[in-house]
N, C-alpha and C positions, 0 to 999 in steps of 0.2 A: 435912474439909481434904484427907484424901486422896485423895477423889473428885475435891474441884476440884481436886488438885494433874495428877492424871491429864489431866483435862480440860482445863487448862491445854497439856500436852504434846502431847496430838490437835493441838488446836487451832494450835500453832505448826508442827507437822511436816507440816499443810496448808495451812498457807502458806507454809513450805520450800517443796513437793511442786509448788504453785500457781507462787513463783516461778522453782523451776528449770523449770518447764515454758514460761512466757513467754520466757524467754532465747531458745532455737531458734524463738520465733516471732520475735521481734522480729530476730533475725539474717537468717531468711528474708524477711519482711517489710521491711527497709533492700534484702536482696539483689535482690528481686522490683522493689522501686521501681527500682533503679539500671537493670536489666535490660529492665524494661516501658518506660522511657524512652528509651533504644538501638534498642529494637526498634520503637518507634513512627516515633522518625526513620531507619529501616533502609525501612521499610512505607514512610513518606510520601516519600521517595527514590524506591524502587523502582516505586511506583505509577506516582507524576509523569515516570519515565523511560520506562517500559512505554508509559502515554498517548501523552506527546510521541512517542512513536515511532512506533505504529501509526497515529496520525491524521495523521502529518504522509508517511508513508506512504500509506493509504487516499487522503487526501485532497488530499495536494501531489504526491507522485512519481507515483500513478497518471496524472496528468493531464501530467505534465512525460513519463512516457513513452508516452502517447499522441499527444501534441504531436511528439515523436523518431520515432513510425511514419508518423505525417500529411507528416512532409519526407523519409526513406526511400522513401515511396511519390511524392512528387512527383519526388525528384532520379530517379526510373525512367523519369519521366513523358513530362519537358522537356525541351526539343531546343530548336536555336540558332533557327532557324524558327518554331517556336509562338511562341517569346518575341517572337520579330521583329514579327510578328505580332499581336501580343495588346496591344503599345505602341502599333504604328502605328493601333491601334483597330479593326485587321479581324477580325471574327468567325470564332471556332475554337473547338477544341475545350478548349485552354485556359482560351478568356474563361469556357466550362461547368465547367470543374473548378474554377477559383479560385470561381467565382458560387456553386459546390456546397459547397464548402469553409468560406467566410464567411458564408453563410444556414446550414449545419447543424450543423458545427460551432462548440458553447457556449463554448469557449474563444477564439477568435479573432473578433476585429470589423469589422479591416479589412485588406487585401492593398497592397501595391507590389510592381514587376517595373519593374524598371530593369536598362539594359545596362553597358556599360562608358564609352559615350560621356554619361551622366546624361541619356539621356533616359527617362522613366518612364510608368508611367499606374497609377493605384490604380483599386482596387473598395469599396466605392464609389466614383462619377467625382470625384475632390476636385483641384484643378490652381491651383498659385504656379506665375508664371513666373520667379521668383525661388528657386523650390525647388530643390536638389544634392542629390541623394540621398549620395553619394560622401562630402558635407561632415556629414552629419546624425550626429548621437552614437548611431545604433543601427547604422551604418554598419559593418563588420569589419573593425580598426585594422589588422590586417594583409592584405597585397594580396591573395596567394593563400589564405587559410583556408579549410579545407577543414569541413565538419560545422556544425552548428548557433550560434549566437549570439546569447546573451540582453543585452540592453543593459539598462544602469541606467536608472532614472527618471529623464525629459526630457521637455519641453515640448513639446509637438506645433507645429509651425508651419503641420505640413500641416491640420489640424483645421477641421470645418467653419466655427465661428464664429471660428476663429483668436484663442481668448483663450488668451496666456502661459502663467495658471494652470494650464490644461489640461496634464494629466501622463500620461504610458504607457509601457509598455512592451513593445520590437521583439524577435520571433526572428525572425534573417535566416539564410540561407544562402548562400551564392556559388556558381554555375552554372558549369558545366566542359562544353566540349564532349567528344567523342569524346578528342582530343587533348592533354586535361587542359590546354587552353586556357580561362581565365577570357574569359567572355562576358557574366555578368552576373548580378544578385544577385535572390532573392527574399523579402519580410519580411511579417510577418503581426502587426498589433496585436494584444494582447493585453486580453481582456475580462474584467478581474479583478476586476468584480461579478459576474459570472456564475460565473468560478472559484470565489469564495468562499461562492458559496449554497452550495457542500459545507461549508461550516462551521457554517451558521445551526443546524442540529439537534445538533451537538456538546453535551453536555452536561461543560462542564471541572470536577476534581474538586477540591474545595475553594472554589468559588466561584471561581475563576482565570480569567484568559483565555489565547486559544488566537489566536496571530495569526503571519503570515508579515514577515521585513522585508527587504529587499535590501539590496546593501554600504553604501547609505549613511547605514541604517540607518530610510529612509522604509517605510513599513510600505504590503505591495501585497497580502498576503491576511488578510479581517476577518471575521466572523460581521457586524459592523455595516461595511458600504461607506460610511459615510461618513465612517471615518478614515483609508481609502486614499489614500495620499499627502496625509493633512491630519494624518494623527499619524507621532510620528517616535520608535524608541528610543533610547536613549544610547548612543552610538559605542563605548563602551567593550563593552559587552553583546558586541558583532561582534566585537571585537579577542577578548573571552575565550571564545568559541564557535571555537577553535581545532581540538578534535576532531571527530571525524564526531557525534559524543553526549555531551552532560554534563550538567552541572548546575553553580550558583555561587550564592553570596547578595550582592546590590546594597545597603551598605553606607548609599549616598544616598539610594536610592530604598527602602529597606525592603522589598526582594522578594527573592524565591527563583527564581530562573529555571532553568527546562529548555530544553533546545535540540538540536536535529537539524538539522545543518547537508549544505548540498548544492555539487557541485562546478559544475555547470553548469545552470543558472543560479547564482549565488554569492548564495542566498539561504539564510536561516537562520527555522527554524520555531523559534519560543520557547513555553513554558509558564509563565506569569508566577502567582504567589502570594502575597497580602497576607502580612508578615509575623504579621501576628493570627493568621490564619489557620492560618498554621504552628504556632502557639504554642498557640492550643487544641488541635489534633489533639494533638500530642507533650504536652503535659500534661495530656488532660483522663483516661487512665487512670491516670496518677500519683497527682492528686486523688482518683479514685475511692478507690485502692488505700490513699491516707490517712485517708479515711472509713472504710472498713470496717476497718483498722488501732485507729482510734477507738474504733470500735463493738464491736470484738473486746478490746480492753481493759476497757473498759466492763462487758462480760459478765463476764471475768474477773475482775475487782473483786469484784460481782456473786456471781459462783460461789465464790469464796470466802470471803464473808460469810453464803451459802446453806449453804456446806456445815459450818460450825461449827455449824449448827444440824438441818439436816436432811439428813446422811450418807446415810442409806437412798432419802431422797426423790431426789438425786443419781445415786447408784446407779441408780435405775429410770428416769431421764431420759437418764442414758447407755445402757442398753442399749435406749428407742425412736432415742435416735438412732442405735442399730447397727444397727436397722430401717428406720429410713429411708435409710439409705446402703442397704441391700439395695431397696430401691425405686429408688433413683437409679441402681441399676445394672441394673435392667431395663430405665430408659429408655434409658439410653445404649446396651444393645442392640439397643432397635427405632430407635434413629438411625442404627444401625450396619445394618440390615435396609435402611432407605430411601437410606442414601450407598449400595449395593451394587445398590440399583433404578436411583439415577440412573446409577449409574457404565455399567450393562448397558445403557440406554438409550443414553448420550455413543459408547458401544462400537458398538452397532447402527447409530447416525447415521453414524459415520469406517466401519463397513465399508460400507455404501450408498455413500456419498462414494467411494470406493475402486472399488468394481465398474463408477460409473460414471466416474470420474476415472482418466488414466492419472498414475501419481505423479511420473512426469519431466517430462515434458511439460505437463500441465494440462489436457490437450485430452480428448475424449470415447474411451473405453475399445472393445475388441471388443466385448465384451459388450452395451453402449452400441449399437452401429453396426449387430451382429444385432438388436436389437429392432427400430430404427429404423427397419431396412430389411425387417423381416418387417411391423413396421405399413402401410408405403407398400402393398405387397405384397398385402395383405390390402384395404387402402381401395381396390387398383385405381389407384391414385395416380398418375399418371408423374411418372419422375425418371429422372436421370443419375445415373450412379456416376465417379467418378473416381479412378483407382488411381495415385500418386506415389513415385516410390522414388529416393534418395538416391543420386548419382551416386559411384560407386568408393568408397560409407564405407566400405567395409573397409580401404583402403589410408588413410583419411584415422585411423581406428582405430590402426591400424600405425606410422604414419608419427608422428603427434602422438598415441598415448594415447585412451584412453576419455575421460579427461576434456574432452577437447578435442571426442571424437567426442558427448559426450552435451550441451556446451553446444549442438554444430551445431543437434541435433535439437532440441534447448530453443527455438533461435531461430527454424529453418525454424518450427517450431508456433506460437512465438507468431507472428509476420510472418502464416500463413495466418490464424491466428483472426485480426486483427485487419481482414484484408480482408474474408472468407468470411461469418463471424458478425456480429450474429447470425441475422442472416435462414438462412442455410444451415449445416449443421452436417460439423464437421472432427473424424475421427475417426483413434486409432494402431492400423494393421491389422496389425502386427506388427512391432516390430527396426525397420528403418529405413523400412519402407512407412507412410504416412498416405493415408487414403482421406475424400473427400466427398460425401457426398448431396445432391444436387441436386433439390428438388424442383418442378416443374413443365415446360415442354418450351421453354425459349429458350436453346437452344444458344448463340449465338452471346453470349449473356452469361456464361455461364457459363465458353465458352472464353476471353473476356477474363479473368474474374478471377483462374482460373488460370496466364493467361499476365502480368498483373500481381505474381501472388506472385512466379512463375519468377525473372522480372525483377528484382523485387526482390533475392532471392537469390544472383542473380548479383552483379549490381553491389554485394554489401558487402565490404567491405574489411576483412580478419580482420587480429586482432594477429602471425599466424601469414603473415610474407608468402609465404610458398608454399601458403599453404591458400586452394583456391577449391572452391566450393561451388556444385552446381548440383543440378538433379532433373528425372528424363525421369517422364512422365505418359501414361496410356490414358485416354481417355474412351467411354465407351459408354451406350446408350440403352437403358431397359428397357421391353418390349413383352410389355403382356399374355399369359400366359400361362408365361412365362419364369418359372425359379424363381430363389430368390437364387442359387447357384452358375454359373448362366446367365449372368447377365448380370457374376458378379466372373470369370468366364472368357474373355467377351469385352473386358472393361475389360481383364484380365492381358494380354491376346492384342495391343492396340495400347499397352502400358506396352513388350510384348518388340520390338512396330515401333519404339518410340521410340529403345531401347535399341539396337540393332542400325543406328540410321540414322544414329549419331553422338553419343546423348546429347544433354542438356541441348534438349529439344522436347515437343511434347504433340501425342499420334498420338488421333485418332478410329478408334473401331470402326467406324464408316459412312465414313470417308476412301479 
């Protein structure tokens, strides 16, 4: 009796032992659910905003300021003459640059050049004699508007089979002579099946789609083109895409929506997500965490009907599992060996990227420009060098700020790469010098495209009305036998004629 009486008391003080021990699980186990459920919709938030942002980035504003270089570089172009010119149907160099424009450029389909009196002429030749450019809804509601102009979806009337259905959408500008005289506008369809092949390889997460819509909520960029302007989202979606970036959930429609919204164009990228969707991600570690909750009671049930009986045998099960936690902590070392591989790896890629990238600018490094131009050098290559230097940035430094001074250089670089590149490479020779390699012997192209950056340069119009922005240039030839220093001395030598002869020109070393 007093054996079992004993046995009896084991017996209960391990299941005391047992249940004060489940208590703190089951506290962290309720804690862990509440916690794992927060953090899944924290994750699925922050994913779906991350996406929405770099793909509507990548894929819509890359091309939207591609689109804003393509009419900076026209507004450099055009003169009151060419245009005159280009209506009346007389061959120029115009009728070549629009023709180059709409055959190469993916984003654009078709051109009008209209004056002030509406008379016009497209590329391709499409002509109503009943056609008003001035009246048409991509037209720029205001007379003088200066800078780009995306119009809503509208029915083409210009269109070659002239059906209704037919929908697109115009960026125009409005042409200013010398005298900030409005003299007439120029507008460019937009080919927004070809924009949206950038979307076909998107893979959106959760099953989701990824689509573009404009204000009136007709949808103009698709992975599938054939709900451009045939699907529409709900007005409200536009009205609550109020900030540059959010997120909301659609009540009606049972979705989750992301969105990155743009000022010009006034379109709005969305990330749309079945509510199901939502609902298994955010509860399906919940569920887990209830099973193994399960199964972890289970055992302890389990182990305390085991251990009324076989204490010792217990014993020697807990201390292989203190062994096996020492085994699991040697993997997690060699996890911790290989996060430390890739991390060296990810480190070695950003400092390559680095030697050849300059970090302000974007454009190709010294380092970069030595190689380039010791490989020319070595293949016996010809090329031109071109040496650029930033007219009075120190005073522009002084006067407005570094900040001011390092967006200049931000812009001159990209405005060059967007001309130069990438057939020819633009590299930072130092502080406020950019230099280009040119390689092969056609001067006279090469002087153009330099003198089209110039131009560009000149003609922008800073937030800063006293900041004007120009850059004097040497160009020189390099001839066998010459070392690199050779010929960046003769490039310096007409950068100092440029500089000395009034700024803002481009001096040849053979001039």
């Amino acid at each position: 009796m007093e054996v079992s009486k004993k046995s009896g008391t084991v017996n209960r003080l391990l299941t005391v032992l047992f249940v004060v021990m489940l208590i703190p699980f089951m506290m962290v186990s309720i804690w862990s659910f509440d916690n794992i459920h927060k953090d899944n919709i924290q994750a699925f938030n922050k994913n779906l905003t991350r996406f929405t942002h770099n793909t509507a980035m990548e894929s819509v504003n890359r091309q939207l300021e591609e689109i804003d270089i393509v009419f900076q570089i026209l507004n450099s172009r055009m003169t009151y003459h060419g245009t005159r010119f280009f209506i009346n149907e007389e061959k120029g160099i115009l009728h070549s640059i629009i023709a180059s424009i709409v055959n190469t450029l993916s984003f654009f389909d078709a051109a009008i050049i209209s004056n002030i009196e509406d008379n016009y002429r497209t590329y391709p030749e499409v002509r109503r004699d009943d056609y008003i450019p001035s009246k048409r809804p991509w037209y720029p509601n205001v007379k003088n508007q200066k800078g780009i102009h995306y119009s809503e979806p509208y029915s083409d009337l210009l269109s070659e089979n002239n059906d209704p259905e037919d929908r697109t959408i115009t960026v125009s500008m409005n042409l200013f002579d010398e005298e900030l005289q409005k003299y007439g506008n120029i507008g460019f369809d937009l080919d927004l099946d070809t924009m949206s092949a950038a979307l076909k390889n998107i893979v959106v997460p959760f099953e989701g789609k990824f689509l573009v819509a404009a204000n009136d909520g007709s949808v103009v960029m698709n992975a599938n083109i054939k709900d451009i302007f045939h699907q529409k989202v709900p007005l409200r979606w536009i009205e609550n895409s109020v900030d540059l970036e959010g997120h909301f959930y659609d009540k009606e429609t049972k979705k989750h929506i992301f969105y990155r919204s743009f000022s010009e164009p006034y379109w709005v990228a969305f990330t749309i997500v079945d509510d199901e969707k939502y609902n298994d991600f955010i509860n399906d570690a919940p569920q887990a965490l209830i099973y193994i909750i399960v199964v972890c009671l289970i055992i302890y049930i389990i182990l305390i009907c085991l251990c009324r009986v076989y204490i010792r045998e217990i014993i020697s099960r807990l201390y292989m599992g203190v062994n096996g936690i020492s085994y699991d902590g040697q993997t997690q070392d060699l996890e911790k060996i290989y996060t430390k591989i890739k991390n060296s790896q990810i480190e070695l890629k950003e400092v390559r990227r680095v030697n050849c990238e300059d970090a302000l600018t974007g454009i190709g490094t010294r380092r970069k420009f030595d190689d380039r131009m010791a490989e020319l050098i070595d293949s016996n290559t010809p090329f031109y060098l071109a040496i650029l230097d930033l007219d009075n940035f120190k005073n522009i430094n002084d006067t407005f700020g570094h900040a001011v001074g390092d967006s200049v250089l931000k812009y001159v670089s990209k405005v060059g790469k967007a001309i130069i590149e990438p057939d020819y490479g633009v590299y930072r020779f130092g502080g406020e010098e950019l230099v280009v390699l040119f390689h092969g012997g056609e001067y006279d192209l090469y002087f153009e495209l330099m003198e089209t950056w110039r131009m560009t340069i000149c003609q922008r119009q800073w937030r800063e009305t006293a900041l004007h922005v120009s850059f004097s240039c040497g160009i020189a030839c390099w001839k066998p036998g010459e070392s690199a220093q050779d010929i960046i001395t003769k490039a310096d030598k007409a950068l100092y004629k440029a500089k000395h002869s009034g700024k803002n020109a481009i001096h040849s070393a053979n001039d």
